[in-house]
KOLKOLPA-730154 format. One record per atom (N, C-alpha, C): residue number from 1; atom name; x, y, z. Coordinates in steps of 0.02 Angstrom, whole numbers. Layout:
! KOLKOLPA-730154
(NUM, 'CA', (X, Y, Z));
...
//
This chain:
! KOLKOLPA-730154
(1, 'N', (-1341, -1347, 1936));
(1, 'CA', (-1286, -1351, 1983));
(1, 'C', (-1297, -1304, 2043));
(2, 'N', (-1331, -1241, 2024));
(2, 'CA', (-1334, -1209, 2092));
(2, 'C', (-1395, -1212, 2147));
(3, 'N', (-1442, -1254, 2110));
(3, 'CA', (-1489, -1292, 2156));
(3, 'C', (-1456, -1338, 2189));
(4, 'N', (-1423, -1395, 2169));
(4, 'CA', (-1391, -1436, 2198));
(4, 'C', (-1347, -1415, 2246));
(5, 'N', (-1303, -1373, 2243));
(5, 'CA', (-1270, -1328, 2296));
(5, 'C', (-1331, -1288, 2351));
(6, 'N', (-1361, -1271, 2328));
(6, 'CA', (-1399, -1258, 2379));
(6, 'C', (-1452, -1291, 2421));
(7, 'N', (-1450, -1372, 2393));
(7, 'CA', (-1467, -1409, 2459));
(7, 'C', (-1419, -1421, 2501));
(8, 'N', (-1343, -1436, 2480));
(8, 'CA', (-1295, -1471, 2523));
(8, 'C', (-1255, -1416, 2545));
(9, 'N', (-1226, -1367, 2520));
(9, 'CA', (-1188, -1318, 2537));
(9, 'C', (-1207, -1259, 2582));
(10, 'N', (-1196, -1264, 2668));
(10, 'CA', (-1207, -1190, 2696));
(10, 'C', (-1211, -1159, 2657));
(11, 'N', (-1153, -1126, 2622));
(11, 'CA', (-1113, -1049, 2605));
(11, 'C', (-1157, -1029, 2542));
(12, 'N', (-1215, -1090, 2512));
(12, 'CA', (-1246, -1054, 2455));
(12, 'C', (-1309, -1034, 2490));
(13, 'N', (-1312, -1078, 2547));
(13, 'CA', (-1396, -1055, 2591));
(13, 'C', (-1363, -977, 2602));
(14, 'N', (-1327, -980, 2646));
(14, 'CA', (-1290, -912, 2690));
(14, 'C', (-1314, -842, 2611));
(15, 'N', (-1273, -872, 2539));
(15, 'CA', (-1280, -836, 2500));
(15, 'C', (-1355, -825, 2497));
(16, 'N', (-1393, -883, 2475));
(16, 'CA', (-1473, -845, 2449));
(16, 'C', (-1501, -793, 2507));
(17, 'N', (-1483, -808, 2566));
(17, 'CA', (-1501, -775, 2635));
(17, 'C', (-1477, -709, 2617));
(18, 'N', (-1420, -677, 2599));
(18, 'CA', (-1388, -629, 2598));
(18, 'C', (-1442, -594, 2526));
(19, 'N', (-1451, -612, 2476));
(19, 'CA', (-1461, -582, 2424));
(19, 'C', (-1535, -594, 2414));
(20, 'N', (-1581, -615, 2461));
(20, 'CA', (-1638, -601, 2472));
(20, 'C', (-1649, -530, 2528));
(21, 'N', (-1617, -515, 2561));
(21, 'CA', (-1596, -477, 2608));
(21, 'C', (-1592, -426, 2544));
(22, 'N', (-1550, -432, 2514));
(22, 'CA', (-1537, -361, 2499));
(22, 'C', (-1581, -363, 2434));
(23, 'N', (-1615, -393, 2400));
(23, 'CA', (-1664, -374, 2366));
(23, 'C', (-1738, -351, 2399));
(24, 'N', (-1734, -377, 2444));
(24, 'CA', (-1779, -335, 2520));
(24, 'C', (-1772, -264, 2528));
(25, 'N', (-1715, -246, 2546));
(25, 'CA', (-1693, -166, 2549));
(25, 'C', (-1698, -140, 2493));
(26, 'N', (-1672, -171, 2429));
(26, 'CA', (-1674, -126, 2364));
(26, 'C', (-1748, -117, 2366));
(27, 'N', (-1799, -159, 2376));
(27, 'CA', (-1869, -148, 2348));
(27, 'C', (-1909, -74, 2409));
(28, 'N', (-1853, -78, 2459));
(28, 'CA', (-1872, -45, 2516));
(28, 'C', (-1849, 42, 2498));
(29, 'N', (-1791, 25, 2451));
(29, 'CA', (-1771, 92, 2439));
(29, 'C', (-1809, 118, 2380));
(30, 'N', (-1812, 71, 2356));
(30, 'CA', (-1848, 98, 2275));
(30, 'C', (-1942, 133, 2292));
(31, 'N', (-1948, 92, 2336));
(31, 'CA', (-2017, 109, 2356));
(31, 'C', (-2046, 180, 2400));
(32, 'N', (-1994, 206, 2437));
(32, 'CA', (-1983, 263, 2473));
(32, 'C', (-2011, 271, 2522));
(33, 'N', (-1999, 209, 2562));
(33, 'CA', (-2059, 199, 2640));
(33, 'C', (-2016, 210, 2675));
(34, 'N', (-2068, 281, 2715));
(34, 'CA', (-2034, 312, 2781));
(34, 'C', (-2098, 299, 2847));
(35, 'N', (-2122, 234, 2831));
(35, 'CA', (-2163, 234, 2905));
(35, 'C', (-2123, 167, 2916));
(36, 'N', (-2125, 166, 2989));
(36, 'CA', (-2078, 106, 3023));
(36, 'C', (-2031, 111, 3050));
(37, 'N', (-1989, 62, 3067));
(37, 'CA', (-1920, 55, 3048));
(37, 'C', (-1885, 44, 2996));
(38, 'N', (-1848, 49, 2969));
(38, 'CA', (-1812, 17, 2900));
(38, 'C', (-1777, -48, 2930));
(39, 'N', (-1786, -92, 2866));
(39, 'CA', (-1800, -159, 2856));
(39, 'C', (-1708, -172, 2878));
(40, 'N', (-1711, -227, 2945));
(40, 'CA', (-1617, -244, 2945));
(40, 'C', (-1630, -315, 2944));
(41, 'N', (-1570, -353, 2939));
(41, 'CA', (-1571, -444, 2932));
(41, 'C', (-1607, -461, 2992));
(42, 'N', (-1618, -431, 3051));
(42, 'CA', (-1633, -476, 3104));
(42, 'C', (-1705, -446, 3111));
(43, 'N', (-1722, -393, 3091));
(43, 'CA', (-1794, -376, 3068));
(43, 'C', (-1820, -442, 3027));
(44, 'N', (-1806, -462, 2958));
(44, 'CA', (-1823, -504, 2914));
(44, 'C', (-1783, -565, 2912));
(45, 'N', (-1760, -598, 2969));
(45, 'CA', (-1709, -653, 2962));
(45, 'C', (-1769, -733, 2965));
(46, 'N', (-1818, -723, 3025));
(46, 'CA', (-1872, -783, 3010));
(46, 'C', (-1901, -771, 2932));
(47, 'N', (-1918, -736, 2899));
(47, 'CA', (-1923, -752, 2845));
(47, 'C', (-1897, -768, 2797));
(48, 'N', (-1843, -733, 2807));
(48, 'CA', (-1772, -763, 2759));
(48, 'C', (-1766, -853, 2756));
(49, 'N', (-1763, -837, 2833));
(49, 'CA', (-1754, -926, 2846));
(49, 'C', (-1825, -949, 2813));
(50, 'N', (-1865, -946, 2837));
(50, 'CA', (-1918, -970, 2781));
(50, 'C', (-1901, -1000, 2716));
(51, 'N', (-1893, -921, 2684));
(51, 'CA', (-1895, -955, 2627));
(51, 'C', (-1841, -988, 2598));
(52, 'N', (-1775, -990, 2633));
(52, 'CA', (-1731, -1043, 2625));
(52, 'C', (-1739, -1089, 2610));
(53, 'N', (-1775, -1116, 2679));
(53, 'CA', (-1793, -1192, 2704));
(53, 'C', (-1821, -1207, 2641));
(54, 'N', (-1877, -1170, 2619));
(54, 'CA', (-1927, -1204, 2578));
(54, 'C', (-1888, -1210, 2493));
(55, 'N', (-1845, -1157, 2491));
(55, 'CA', (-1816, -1203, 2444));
(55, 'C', (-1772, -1246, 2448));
(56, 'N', (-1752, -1270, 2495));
(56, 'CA', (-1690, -1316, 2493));
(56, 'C', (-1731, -1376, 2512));
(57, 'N', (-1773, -1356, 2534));
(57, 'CA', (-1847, -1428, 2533));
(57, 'C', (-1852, -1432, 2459));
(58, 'N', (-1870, -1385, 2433));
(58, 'CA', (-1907, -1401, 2347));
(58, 'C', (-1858, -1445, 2314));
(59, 'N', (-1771, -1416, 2311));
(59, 'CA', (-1717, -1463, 2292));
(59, 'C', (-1720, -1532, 2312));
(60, 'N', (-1713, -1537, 2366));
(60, 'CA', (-1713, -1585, 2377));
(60, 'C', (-1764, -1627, 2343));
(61, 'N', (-1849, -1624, 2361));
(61, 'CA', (-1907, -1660, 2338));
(61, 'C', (-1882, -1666, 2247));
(62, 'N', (-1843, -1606, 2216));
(62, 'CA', (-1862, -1622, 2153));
(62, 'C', (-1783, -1682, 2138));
(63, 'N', (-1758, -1684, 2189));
(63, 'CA', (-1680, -1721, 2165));
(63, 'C', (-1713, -1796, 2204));
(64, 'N', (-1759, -1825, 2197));
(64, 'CA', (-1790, -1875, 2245));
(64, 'C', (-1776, -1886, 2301));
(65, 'N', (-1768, -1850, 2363));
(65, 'CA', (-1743, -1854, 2424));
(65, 'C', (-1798, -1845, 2480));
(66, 'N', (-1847, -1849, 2468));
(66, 'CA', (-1907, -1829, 2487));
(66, 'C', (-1894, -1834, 2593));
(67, 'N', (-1845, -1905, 2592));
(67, 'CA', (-1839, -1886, 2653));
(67, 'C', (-1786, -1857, 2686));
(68, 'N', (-1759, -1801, 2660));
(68, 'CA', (-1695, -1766, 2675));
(68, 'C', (-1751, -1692, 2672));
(69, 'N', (-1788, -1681, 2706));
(69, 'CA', (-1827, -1592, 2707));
(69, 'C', (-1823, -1584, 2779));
(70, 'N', (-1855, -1514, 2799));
(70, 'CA', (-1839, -1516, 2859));
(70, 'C', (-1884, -1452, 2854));
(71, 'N', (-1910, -1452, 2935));
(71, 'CA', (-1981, -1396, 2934));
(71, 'C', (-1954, -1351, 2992));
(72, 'N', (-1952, -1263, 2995));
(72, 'CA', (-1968, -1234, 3049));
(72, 'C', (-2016, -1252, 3086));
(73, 'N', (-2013, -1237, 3157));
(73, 'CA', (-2058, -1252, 3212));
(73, 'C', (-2135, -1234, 3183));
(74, 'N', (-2138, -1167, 3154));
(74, 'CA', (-2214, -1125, 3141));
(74, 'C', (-2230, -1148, 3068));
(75, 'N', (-2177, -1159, 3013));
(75, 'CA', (-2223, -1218, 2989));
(75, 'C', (-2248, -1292, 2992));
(76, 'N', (-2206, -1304, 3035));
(76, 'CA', (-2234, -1380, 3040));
(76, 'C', (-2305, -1384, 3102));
(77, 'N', (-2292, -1322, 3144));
(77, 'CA', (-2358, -1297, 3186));
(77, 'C', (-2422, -1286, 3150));
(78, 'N', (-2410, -1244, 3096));
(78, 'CA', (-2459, -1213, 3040));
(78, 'C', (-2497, -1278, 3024));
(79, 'N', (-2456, -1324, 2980));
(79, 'CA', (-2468, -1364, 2967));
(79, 'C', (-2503, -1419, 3025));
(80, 'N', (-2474, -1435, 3060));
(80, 'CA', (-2522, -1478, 3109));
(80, 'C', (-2581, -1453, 3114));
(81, 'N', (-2588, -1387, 3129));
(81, 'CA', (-2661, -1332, 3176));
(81, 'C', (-2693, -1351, 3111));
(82, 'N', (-2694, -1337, 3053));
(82, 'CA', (-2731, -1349, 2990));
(82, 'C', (-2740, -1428, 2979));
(83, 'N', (-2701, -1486, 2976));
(83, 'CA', (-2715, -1535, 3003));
(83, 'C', (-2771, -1574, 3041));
(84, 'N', (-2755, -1548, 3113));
(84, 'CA', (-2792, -1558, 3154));
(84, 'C', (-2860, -1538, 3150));
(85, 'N', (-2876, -1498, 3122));
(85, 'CA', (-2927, -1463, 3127));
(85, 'C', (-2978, -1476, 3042));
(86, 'N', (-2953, -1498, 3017));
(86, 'CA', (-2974, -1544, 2922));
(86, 'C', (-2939, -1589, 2899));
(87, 'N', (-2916, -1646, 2905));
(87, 'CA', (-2857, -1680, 2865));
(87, 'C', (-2882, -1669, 2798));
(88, 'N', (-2962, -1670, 2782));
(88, 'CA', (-2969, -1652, 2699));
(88, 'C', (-2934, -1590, 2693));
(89, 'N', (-2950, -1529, 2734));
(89, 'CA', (-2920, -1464, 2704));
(89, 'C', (-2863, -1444, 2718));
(90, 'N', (-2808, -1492, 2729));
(90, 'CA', (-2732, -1495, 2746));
(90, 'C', (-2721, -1541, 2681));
(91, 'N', (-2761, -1603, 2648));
(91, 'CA', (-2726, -1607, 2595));
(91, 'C', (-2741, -1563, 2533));
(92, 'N', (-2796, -1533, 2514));
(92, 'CA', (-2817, -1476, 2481));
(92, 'C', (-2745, -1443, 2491));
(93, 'N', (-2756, -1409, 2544));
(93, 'CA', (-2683, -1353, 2544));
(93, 'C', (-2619, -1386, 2533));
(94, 'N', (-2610, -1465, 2541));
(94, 'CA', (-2534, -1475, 2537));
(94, 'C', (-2545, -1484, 2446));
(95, 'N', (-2593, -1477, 2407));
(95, 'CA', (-2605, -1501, 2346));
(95, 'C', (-2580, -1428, 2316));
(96, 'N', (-2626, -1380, 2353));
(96, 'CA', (-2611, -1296, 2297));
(96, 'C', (-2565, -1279, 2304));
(97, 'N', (-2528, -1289, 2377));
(97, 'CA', (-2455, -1283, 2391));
(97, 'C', (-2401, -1255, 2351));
(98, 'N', (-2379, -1218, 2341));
(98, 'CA', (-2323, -1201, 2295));
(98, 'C', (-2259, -1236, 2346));
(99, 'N', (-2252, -1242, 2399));
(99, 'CA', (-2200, -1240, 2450));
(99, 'C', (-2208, -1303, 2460));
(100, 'N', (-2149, -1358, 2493));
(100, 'CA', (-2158, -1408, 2507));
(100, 'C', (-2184, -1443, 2597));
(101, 'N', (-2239, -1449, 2594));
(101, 'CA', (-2295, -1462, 2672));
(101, 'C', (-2265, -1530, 2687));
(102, 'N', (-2263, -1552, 2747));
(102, 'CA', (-2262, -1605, 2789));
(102, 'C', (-2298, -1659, 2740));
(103, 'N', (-2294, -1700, 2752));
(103, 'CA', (-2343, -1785, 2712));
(103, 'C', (-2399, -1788, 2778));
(104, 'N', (-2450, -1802, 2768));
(104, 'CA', (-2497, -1800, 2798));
(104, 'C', (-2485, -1887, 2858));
(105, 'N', (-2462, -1929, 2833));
(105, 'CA', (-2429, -1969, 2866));
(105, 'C', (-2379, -1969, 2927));
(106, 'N', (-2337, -1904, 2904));
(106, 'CA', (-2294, -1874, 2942));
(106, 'C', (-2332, -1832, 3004));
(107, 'N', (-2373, -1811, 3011));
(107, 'CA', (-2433, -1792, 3039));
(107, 'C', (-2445, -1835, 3079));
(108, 'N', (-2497, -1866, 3068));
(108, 'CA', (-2514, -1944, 3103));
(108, 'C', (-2478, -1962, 3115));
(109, 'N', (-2416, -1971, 3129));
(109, 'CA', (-2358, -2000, 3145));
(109, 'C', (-2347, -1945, 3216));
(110, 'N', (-2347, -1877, 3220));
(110, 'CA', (-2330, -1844, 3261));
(110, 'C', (-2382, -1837, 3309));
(111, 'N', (-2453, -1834, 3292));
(111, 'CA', (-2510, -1839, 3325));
(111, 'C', (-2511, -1888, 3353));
(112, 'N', (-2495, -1959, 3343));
(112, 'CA', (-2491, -2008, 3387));
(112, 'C', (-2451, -2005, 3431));
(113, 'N', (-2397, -1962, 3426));
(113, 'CA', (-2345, -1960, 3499));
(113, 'C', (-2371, -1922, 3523));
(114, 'N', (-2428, -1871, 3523));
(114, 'CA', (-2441, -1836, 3580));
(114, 'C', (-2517, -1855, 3575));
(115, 'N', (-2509, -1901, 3638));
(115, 'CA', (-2601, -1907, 3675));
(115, 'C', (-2614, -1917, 3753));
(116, 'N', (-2653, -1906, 3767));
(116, 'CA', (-2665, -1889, 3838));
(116, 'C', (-2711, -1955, 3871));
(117, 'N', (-2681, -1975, 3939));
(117, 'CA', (-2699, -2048, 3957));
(117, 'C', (-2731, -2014, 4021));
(118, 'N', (-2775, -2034, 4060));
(118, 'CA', (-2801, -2022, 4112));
(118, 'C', (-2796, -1954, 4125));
(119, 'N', (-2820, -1908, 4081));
(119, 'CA', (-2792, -1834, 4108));
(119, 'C', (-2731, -1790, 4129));
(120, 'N', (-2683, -1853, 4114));
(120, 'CA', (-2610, -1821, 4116));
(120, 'C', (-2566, -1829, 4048));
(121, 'N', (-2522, -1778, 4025));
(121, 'CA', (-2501, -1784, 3960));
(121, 'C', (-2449, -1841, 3981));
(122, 'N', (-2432, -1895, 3934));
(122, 'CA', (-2365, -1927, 3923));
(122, 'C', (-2315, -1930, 3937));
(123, 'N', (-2309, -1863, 3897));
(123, 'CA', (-2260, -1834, 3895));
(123, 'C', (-2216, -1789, 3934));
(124, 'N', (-2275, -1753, 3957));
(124, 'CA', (-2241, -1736, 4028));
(124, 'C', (-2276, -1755, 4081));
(125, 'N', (-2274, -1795, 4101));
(125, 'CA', (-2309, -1828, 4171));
(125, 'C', (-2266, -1783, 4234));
(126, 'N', (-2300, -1780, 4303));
(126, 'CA', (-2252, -1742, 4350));
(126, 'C', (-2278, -1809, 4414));
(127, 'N', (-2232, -1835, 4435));
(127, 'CA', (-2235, -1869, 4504));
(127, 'C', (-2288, -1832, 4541));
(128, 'N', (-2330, -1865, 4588));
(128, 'CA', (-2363, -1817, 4641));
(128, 'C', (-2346, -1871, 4691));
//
């Protein structure tokens, strides 16, 4: 039940966000690190969100919803740059994966919207 709440329900994301946060600081206090800054939400909030996302991706994939996930910008970047650069060693990695990666389809799908025609992108073409 509280997986399931935590694909559909803000207030349980908002929650895991909050109590990853503070198991962050406890490990920060317990550990006795005085180089830095000390660790605040907006210090560690892209990662937080991270690892949100990726579980409320995992819920979802394991409740068959495969197309209800949704990627930050830098992983679905990650993922392309690795992509682009091996489709064998993008499915390798979407295989060891603990986290749930883009479909390699989904890929190819995005790579085809961005290509370049006579030396000008598509996409952004500028009048001359």
């Amino acid at each position: 039940k509280a997986m399931e709440e935590l694909a559909t329900k803000k207030s349980s994301q908002e929650g895991l966000k909050d109590a990853i946060f503070n198991a962050m600081k406890e490990l920060e206090a317990n550990g006795h690190y005085t180089k830095n800054d000390p660790i605040t939400a907006e210090s560690c909030e892209s990662l937080v969100s991270e690892f949100v996302m990726h579980a409320k991706n995992w819920v979802h994939t394991k409740r068959g919803k495969n197309t209800a996930v949704s990627y930050l910008p830098g992983v679905l970047g990650a993922a392309m740059n690795t992509y682009l650069r091996s489709p064998a060693a993008y499915r390798q990695f979407r295989r060891d994966s603990e986290t749930i990666q883009p479909s390699e389809s989904y890929l190819k799908k995005l790579k085809s919207l961005q290509h370049v025609t006579d030396g000008h992108c598509t996409e952004t073409c500028v009048p001359q």
